[in-house]
N, C-alpha and C positions, 0 to 999 in steps of 0.2 A: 248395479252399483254396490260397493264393497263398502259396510260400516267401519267406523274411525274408531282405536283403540282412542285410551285415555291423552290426553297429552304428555307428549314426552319430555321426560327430568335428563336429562345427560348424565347425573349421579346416578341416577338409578338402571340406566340403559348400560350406565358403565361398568359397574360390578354383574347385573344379569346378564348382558353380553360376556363378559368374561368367563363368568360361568358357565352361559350355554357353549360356550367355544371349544372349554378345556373338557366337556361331554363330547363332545363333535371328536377329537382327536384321542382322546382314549380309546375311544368305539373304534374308530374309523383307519388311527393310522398303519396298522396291521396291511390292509388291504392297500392302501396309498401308497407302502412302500415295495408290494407285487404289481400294485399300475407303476410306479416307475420304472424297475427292473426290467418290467415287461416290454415301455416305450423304448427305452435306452439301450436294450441287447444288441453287441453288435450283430453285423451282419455275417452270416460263416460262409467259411471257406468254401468253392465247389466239392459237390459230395457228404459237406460237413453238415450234421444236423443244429436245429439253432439250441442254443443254450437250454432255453427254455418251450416247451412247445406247448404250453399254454397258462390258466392264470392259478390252476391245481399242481402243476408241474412243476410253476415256480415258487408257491406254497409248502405243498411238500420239499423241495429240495431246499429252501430257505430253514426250512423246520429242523429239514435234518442237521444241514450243516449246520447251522447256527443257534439252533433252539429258539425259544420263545423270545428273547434277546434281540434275536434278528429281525422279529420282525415288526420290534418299535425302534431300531434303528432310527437314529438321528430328530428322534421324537421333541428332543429339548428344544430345539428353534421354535417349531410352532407351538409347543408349550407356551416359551416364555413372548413369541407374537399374538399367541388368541385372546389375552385379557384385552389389549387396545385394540387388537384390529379389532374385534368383534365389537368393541364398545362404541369406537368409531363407524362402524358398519350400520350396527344398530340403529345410531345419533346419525347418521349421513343419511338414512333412509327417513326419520322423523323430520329429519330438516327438507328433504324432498318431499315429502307429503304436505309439512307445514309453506314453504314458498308458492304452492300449487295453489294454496285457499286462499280465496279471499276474505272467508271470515273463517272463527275458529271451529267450526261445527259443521263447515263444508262434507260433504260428503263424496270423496275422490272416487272417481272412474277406473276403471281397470286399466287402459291405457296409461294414464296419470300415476295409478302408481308403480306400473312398470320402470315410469321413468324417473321416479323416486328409488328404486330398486338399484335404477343406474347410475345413480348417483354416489348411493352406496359402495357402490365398486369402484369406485374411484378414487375415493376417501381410504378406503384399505389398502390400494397398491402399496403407497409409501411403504407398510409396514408389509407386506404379501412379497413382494418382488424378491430381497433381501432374503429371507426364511424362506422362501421356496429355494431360491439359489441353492444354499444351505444345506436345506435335508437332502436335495437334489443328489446332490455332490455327496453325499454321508450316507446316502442310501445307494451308491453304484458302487461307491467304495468300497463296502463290506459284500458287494457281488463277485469283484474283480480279485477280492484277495488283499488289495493295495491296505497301506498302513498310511496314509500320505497326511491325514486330518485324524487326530486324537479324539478331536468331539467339536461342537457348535463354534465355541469360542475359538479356537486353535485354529478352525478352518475360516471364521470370520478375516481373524488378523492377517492371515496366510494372504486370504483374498484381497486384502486391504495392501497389504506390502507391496504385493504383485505387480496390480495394476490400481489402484487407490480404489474410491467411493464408484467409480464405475466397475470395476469388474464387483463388487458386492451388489451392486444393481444391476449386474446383466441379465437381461429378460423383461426388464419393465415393459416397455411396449407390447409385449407378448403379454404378460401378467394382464394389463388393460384390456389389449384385443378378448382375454378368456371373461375377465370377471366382471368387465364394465352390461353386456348382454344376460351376462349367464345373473348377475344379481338384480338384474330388474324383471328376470323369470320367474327368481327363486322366491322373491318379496310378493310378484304379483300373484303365483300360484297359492304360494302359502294362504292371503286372506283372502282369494277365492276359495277355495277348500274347505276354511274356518268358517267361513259364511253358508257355503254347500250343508256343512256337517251341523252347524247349528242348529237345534228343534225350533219348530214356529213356535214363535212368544217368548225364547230364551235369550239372554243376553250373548253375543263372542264371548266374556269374560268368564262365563261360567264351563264352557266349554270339556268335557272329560278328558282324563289324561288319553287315552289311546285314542281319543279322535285327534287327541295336539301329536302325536306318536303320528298319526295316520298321517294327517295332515304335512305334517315338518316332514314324513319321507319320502313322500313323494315330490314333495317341493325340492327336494335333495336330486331325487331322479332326472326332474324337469330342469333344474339347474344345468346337473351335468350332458344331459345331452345335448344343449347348447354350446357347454365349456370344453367340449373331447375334444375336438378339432386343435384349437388352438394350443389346448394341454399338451397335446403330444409333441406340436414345436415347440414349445416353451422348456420342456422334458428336456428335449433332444438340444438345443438351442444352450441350454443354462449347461449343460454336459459336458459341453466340444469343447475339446483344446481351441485354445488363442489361439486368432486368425482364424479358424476353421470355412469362418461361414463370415468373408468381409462385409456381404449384401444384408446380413443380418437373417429373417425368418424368411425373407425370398428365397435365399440360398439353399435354408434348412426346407421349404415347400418344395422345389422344386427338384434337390436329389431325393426326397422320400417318395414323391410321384414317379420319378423315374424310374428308381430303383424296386421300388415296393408296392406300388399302386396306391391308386387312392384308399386302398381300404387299410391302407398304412396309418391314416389319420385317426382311425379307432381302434388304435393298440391299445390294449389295457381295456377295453370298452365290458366285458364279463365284469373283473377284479372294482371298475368304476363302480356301476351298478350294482353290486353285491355291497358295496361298501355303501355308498348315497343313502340308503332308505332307513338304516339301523345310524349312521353317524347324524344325517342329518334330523332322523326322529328324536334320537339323545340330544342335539343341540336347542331344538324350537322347546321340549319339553323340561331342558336345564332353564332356558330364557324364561318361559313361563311359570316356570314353580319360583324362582330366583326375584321375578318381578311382584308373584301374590307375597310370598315371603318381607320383602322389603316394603311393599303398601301397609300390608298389616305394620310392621315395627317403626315405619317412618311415614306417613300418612303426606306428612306435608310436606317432604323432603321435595 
């Protein structure tokens, strides 16, 4: 059985989520924008070698051509989505925990808050689906050359003009299919972990930083290798020219099986991994310095 953090404030979940989020993509998005590169290369000509032949390859050559610039590429969408998504993320897994008890000092099961975890993800698509779009599209751009989107905003409206509120939303169901599993991994690893790493007789809350480091990185690992599969269509998917793929992510499954094999579903799978352990150990440990921080100055908030 996994012990119950404090009850959750939505105020306070909201600014810490925030904060742990904007830790998560400082760290992280270097490497997120070598996993998209990496999904989204097209495919070469016979004879021709692929663009990138792997997640150092497309590192280095991001570095060179474009410097350190390139490779927070299109950073600002998830920037300006990690304060609510995460806040909402945070608040959507409390509020799954909390519907679960029957009284307030329940003590939830592993299963239970998996499924709390996946609740979570589905409260963030709204704001995930859109901002992934986004950096999607802002980070193959500056691969290809192309000048087509200025930055976040210019490519939102672009998207908007286009095709309205659904082409800024293409991929949600893919967005869901990744993050509604992969957050009820990420939740339920994390306070297994916390609970693992705790000394007998001490409280979760006193917890050291590098075991909340330990703990939040691996819960990032275990995230993602739920999440790869689907990331890669979602990648490939949010990318395509209109019309590409009418079937939706059937389409996008079934030419990357044919064409690429199935080991085509863990493109990026290095660049993912390298990134998960350091982005998602900076996020659990922004959340919880961000959460002691605010108890101490607002107790009763």
């Amino acid at each position: 059985m996994a012990e119950q953090p404090q009850p959750i404030s939505p105020v306070k979940n909201f600014f810490a989520g925030g904060f742990g989020g904007v830790c998560l993509v400082f760290v992280g998005h270097p490497l997120d924008t070598i996993k998209v590169r990496l999904q989204t290369q097209p495919k070469p000509q016979p004879g021709q070698p692929l663009l990138y032949s792997g997640t150092f390859d497309c590192f280095r050559k991001t570095l060179v051509g474009e410097g350190v610039r390139g490779l927070y590429r299109g950073m600002a969408a998830p920037i300006i989505g990690v304060t609510p998504m995460f806040a909402v993320c945070f608040f959507g897994f409390g509020l799954g925990k909390r519907l679960q008890q029957r009284k307030p000092d329940d003590v939830l099961t592993y299963p239970q808050l998996f499924a709390a975890g996946m609740l979570s993800g589905v409260f963030t698509t709204a704001i995930m689906a859109p901002g992934e779009r986004i950096k999607c599209l802002l980070q193959i751009q500056a691969a290809t050359g192309e000048t087509k989107y200025s930055g976040s905003l210019d490519c939102a409206k672009q998207l908007y003009r286009e095709a309205g509120i659904r082409g800024v939303y293409k991929g949600t169901v893919l967005t869901l299919m990744r993050d509604v599993p992969a957050s009820g991994m990420y939740f339920m690893t994390y306070e297994w972990l916390k609970n693992i790493l705790t000394p007998e007789g001490k409280s979760v809350s006193d917890l050291s930083a590098p075991r909340i480091l330990f703990a939040g990185g691996l819960a990032g690992i275990f995230n993602w290798a739920v999440a790869i599969p689907p990331d890669v269509l979602k990648s490939r998917f949010q990318t395509a020219p209109p019309g590409k793929y009418p079937n939706g992510f059937r389409d996008v499954l079934r030419e990357l099986i044919r064409e690429e094999g199935v080991a085509s579903l863990y493109k990026g799978f290095t660049a993912v991994m390298i990134r998960a352990f350091p982005a998602n150990a900076a996020c659990f440990l922004g959340f919880e310095v961000a959460m002691k921080f605010l108890n101490w100055i607002a107790p009763g908030l």
